[in-house]
C-alpha positions in Angstrom: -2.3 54.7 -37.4 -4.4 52.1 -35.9 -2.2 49.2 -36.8 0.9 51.5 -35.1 -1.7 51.7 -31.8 -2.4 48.0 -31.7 1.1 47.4 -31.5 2.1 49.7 -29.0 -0.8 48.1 -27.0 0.8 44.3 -27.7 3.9 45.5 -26.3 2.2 47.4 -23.1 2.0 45.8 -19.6 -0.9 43.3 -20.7 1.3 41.5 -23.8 2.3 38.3 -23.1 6.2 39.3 -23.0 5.4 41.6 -19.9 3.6 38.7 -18.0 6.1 36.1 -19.3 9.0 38.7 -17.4 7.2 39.3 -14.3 6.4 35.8 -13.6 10.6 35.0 -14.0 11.4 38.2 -11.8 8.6 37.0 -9.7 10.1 33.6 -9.3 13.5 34.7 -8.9 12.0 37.1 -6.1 10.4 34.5 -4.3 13.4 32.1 -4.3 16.3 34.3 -3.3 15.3 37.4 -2.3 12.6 37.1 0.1 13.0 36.5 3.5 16.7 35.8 2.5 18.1 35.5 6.2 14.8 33.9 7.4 15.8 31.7 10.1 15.3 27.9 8.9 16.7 25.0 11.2 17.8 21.9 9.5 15.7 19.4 11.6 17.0 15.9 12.2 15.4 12.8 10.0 12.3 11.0 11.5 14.7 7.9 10.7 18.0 7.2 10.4 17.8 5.9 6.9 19.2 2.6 5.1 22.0 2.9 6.2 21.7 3.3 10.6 21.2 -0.4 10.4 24.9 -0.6 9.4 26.1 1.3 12.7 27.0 0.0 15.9 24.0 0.0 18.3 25.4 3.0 20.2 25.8 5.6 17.9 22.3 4.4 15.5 20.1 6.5 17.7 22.3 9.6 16.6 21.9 8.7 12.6 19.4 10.9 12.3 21.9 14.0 12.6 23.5 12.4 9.8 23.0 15.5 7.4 24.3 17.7 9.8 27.2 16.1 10.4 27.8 16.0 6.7 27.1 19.7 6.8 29.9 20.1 9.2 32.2 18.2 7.6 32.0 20.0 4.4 32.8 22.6 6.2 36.1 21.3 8.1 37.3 20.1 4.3 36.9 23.7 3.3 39.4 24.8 5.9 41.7 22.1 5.2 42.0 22.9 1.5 42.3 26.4 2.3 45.0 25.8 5.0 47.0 23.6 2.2 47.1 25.5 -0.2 48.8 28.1 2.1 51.2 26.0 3.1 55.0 27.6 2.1 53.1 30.8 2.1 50.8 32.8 4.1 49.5 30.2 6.1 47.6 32.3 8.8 45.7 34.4 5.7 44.6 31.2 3.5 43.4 29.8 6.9 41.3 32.7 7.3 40.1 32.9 4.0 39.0 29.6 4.4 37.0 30.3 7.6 34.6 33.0 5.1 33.3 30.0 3.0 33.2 27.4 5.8 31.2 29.9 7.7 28.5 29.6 4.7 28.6 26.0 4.8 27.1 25.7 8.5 25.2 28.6 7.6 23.0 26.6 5.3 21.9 24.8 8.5 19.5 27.8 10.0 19.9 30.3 7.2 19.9 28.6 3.7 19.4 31.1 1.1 21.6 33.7 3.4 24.2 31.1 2.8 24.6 31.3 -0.5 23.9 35.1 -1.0 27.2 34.9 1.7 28.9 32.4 -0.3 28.5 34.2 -3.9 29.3 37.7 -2.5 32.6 36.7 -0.3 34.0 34.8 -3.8 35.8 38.1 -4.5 37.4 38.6 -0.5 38.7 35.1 -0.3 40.5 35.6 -3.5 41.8 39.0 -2.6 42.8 37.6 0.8 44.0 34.3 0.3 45.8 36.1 -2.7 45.8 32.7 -4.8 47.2 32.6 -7.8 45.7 28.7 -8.9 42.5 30.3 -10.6 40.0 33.2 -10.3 37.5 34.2 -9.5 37.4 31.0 -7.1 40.2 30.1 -4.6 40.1 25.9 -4.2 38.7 25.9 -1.0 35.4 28.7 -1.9 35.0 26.5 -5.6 34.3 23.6 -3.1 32.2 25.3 -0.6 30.1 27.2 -2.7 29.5 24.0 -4.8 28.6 22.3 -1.1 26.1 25.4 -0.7 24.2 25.2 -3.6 23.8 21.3 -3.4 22.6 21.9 0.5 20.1 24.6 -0.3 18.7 23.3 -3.4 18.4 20.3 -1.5 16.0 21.9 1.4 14.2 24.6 -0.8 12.5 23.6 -4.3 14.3 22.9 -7.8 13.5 26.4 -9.5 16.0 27.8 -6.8 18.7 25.2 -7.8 18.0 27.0 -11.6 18.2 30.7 -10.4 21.1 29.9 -8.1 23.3 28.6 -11.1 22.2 30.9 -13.2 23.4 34.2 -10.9 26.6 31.8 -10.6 26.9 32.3 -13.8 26.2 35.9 -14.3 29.2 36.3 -11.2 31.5 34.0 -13.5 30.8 35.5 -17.0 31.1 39.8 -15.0 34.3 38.8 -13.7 35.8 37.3 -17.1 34.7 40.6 -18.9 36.0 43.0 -16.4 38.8 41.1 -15.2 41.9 40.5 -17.7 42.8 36.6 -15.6 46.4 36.7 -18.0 47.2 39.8 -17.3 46.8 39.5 -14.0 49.1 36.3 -14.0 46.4 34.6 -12.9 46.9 30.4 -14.7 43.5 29.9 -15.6 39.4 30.7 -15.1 37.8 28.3 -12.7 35.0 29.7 -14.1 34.2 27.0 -16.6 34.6 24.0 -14.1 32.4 25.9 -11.9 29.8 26.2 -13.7 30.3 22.2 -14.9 30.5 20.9 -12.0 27.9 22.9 -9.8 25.7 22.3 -12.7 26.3 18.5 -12.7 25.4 18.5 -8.7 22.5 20.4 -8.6 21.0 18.1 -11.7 21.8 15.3 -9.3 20.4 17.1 -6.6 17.0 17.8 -8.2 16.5 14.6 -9.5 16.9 13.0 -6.4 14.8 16.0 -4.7 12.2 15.4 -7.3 12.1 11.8 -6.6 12.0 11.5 -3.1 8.9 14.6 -3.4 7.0 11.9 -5.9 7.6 8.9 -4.0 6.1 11.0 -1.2 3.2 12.3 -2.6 2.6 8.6 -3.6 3.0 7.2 -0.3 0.2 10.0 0.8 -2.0 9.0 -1.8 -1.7 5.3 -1.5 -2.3 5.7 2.2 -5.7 8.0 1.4 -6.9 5.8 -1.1 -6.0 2.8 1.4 -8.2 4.9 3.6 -11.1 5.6 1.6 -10.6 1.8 0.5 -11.7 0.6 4.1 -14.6 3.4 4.4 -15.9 2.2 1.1 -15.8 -1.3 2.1 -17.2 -0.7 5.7 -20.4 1.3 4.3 -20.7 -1.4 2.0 -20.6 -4.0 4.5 -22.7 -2.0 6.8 -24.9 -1.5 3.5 -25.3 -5.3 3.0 -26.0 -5.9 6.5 -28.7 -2.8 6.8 -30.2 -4.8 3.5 -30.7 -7.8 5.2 -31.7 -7.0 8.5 -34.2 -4.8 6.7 -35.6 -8.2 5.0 -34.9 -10.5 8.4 -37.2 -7.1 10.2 -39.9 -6.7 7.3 -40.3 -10.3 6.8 -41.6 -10.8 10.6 -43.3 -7.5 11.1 -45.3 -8.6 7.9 -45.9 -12.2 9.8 -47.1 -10.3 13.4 -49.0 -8.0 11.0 -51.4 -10.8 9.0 -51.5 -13.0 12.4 -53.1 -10.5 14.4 -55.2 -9.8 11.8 -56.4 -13.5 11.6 -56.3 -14.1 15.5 -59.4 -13.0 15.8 -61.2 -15.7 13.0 -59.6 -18.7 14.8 -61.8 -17.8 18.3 -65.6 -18.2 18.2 -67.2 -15.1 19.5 -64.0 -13.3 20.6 -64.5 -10.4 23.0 -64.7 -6.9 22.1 -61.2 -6.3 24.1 -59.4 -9.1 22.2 -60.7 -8.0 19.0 -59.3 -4.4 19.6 -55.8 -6.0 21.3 -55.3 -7.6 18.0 -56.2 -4.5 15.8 -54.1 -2.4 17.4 -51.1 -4.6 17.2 -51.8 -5.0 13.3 -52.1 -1.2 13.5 -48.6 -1.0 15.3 -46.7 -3.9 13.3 -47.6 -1.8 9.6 -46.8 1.3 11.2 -43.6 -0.2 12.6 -43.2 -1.7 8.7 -44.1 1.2 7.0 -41.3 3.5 8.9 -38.8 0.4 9.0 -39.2 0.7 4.9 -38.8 4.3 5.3 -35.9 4.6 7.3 -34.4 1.1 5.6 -35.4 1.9 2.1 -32.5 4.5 1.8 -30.0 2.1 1.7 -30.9 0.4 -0.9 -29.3 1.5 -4.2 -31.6 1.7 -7.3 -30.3 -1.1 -9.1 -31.1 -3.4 -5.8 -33.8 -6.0 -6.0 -34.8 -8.2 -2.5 -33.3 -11.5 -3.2 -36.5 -14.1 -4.1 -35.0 -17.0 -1.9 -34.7 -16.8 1.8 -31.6 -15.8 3.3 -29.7 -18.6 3.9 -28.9 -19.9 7.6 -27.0 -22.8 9.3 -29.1 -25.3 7.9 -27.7 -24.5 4.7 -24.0 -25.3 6.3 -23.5 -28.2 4.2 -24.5 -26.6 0.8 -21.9 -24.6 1.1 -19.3 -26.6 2.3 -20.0 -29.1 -0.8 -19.7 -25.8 -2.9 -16.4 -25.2 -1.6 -15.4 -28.8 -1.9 -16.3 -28.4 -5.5 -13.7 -25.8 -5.6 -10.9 -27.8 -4.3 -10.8 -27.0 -0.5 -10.8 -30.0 1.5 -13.0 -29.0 4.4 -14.3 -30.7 7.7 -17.7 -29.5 9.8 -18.0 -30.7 13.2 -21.1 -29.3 15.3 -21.6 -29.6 19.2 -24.0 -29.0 21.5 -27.5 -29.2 21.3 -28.4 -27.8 17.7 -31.7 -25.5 17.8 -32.8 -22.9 15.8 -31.8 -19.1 16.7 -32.5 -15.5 15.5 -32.5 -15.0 12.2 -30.3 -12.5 12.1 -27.5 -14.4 14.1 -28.5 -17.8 11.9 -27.6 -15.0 8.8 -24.9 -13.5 10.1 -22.8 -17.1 11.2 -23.2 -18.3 7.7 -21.7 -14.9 6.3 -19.2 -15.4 8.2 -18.5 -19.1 7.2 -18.9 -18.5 4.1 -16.3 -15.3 4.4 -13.9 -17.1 6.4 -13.9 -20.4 3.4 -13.4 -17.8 0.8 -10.4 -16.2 2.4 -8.8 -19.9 3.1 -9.6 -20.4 -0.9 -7.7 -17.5 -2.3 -4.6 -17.4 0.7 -3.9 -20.6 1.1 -4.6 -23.0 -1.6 -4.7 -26.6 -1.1 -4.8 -26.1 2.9 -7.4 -28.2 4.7 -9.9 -26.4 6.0 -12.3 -27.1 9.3 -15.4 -25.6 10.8 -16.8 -25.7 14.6 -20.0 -24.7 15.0 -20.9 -24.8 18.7 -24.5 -24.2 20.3 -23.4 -23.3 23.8 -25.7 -22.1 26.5 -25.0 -18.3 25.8 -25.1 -18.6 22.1 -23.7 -19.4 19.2 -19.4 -20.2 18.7 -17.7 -20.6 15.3 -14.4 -21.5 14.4 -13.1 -21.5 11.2 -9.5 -22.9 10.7 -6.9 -23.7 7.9 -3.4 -25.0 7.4 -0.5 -23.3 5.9 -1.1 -23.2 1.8 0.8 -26.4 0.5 3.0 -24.0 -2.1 1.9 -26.2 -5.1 -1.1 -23.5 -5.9 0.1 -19.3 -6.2 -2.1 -17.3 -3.5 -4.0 -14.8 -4.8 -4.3 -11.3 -3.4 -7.3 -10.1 -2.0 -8.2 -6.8 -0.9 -8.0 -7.8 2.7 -11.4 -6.6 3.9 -13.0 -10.0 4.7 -12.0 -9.4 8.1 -13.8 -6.3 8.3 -17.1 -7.7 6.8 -17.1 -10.3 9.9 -15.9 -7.6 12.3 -19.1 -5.5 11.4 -21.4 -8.4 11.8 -20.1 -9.1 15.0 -19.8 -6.2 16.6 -23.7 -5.7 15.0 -24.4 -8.8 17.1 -22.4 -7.5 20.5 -20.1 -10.5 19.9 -16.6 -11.0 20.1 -14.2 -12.3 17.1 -10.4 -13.0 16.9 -9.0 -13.6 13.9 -5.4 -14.4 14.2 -2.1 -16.9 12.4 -1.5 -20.0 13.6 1.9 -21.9 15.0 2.1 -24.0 12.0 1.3 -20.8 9.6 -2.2 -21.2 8.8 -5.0 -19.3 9.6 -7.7 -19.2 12.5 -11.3 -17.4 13.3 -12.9 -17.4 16.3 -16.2 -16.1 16.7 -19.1 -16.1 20.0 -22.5 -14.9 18.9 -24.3 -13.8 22.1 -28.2 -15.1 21.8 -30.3 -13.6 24.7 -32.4 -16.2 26.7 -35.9 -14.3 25.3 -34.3 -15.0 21.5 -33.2 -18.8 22.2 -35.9 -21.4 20.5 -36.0 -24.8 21.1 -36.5 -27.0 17.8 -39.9 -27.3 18.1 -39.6 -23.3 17.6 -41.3 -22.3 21.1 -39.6 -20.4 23.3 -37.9 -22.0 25.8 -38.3 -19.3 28.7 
């Protein structure tokens, strides 16, 4: 008795069979049944494809109606089969017959799955009224259009209603050879057979090519998000980098104001009260200032970081890296004018970032190009230019992830500078940079200030 109950309970609405049904009806629903005469416009291409580059100028602009003028087409072959195969005979009625499935050919331009329901019902009509006797349940000119229907709407609608679509064809085809005798009725032959051949071979072809143009979409989309996210990373990184070493450029001289002030007052004999408590309170302020600079700074510093022991390198360290990249194989020439003097730290840091960006970039895009660099103290700041021929062709370039501009973009727009980075006439490669340095920041090489 209980094994009896068990199974009656397997078979209930929770077994799998039930759910395995429901789902099929469910998709079957969904596909052709809901909404069928929803309204649905074909809209034109965003692009006239490969092929508008092949048209005269005149007519590419209008390549993007290209579908619906295939559309239309379809449907004017439909009533030219239709119209010759009446010919000797009834003429007038095969042309009308012919008008039914045409009609659900430009139908599947604002109603597609109405167009098929209009297509697979009317079978039966055409035949009666065309009265053909060259197959059944198809005339010649409904085989082709409902064929041309079911490519068109499995084409705009998804690949499971390319499946159900066959599949009632072939529930229509199979109904009519059991209730209909086709000899008997002097009928030649089923078209049923080729119907269901042929529709199934086009709408295979049609949902491979759906399918594939759906992938390579969805691919597109995720290589332009992860393009996206690419550049994000790379700019908080930059910005990372950058918030690191201004963080050192800041805590190294806050530290310096911090132990002079607190030794100013040891190098006067008998220093007044109010200069004693002048230079305590700007100790006071300078480690406050440091302790909420390391505070605020510290965050961006990932656990793994440690401060770099040796000082951040400046201009005077120019020529260690040009011999480095000489050692590397890039022939490279420095030429400096104006009057060389020391400037911010945070400018000296940020030129030789860029250098050094703008060298590695000539190294991996253009190998075995001669390379120069301008450095040019002018009275408002700093100028660089960094320039390279075209790569000689005897070395492979070899690709980079492209966000060395970036990293010199951030550093000058950190600095309120301008950059241009840009190809040359003869095909190599150019950067232009202007560091502003404000007259209170500009030192002279003694190191005083010159205002």
């Amino acid at each position: 008795m209980t094994d009896t109950t068990e199974q009656l309970r397997a078979r209930g609405p929770k077994s799998p069979e039930f759910h395995l049904a429901r789902e099929i009806l469910g998709g079957l629903r969904e596909a052709l049944f809901r909404d069928v005469f929803a309204y649905r416009l074909l809209p034109p291409r965003t692009t006239g494809g490969r092929g508008a580059r092949l048209l005269p100028k005149q007519i590419r602009p209008y390549a993007v109606w290209n579908r619906h003028a295939l559309v239309v087409g379809a449907a004017l072959i439909t009533v030219s089969i239709a119209y010759q195969v009446g010919v000797g005979g009834n003429e007038a009625a095969f042309f009308l017959a012919g008008l039914i499935p045409a009609v659900a050919v430009l139908m599947t331009l604002v109603r597609p799955v109405g167009a098929f329901w209009v297509s697979l019902v009317s079978t039966p009509f055409t035949a009666a009224l065309g009265n053909s006797w060259e197959g059944w349940p198809w005339t010649p000119d409904a085989f082709f259009a409902h064929i041309v229907v079911m490519v068109v709407v499995a084409a705009r609608t998804r690949p499971r209603t390319a499946l159900w679509m066959w599949l009632l064809t072939a529930v229509y085809a199979l109904g009519t050879e059991a209730f209909f005798d086709v000899g008997a009725r002097g009928y030649s032959a089923s078209d049923a057979p080729a119907m269901l051949f042929f529709s199934a071979l086009a709408l295979l072809v049609t949902t491979v090519v759906h399918v594939r143009r759906e992938a390579q979409r969805e691919v597109t989309v995720q290589r332009t998000v992860t393009a996206i996210e690419r550049d994000k990373r790379t700019l908080l990184e930059e910005r990372t980098t950058i918030a690191r070493e201004l963080h050192d450029v800041v805590a190294h001289h806050m530290s310096v104001v911090a132990i002079q002030a607190e030794a100013a007052p040891y190098r006067v004999e008998n220093p007044p009260p109010e200069l004693e408590q002048a230079f305590v309170t700007i100790r006071e302020n300078a480690v406050a200032a440091l302790t909420e600079l390391r505070r605020v700074l510290g965050v961006v510093r990932a656990e793994d970081y440690e401060a770099p022991d040796a000082p951040q390198p400046t201009l005077a360290d120019l020529d260690r890296l040009l011999d480095n990249v000489r050692d590397a194989g890039l022939t490279v020439d420095k030429a400096v004018t104006g009057a060389v003097r020391e400037l911010p730290q945070g400018v000296e840091l940020s030129a030789y970032r860029i250098v050094q960006e703008a060298l590695s970039n000539s190294l991996r895009h253009a190998p075995g190009a001669p390379a120069r660099v301008e450095v040019g103290y002018v009275l408002g700041g700093l100028g660089l230019r960094i320039v390279n021929g075209p790569a000689t062709g005897l070395l492979k370039p070899s690709p980079g992830a492209g966000h060395g501009i970036t990293g010199m973009r951030e550093r000058v727009t950190m600095l309120n500078g301008e950059m241009m980075a840009e190809a040359t006439p003869d095909g190599g490669y150019e950067v232009t940079v202007f560091l502003p340095v404000p007259l209170a920041d500009r030192l002279d090489p003694a190191g005083e200030d010159v205002a």
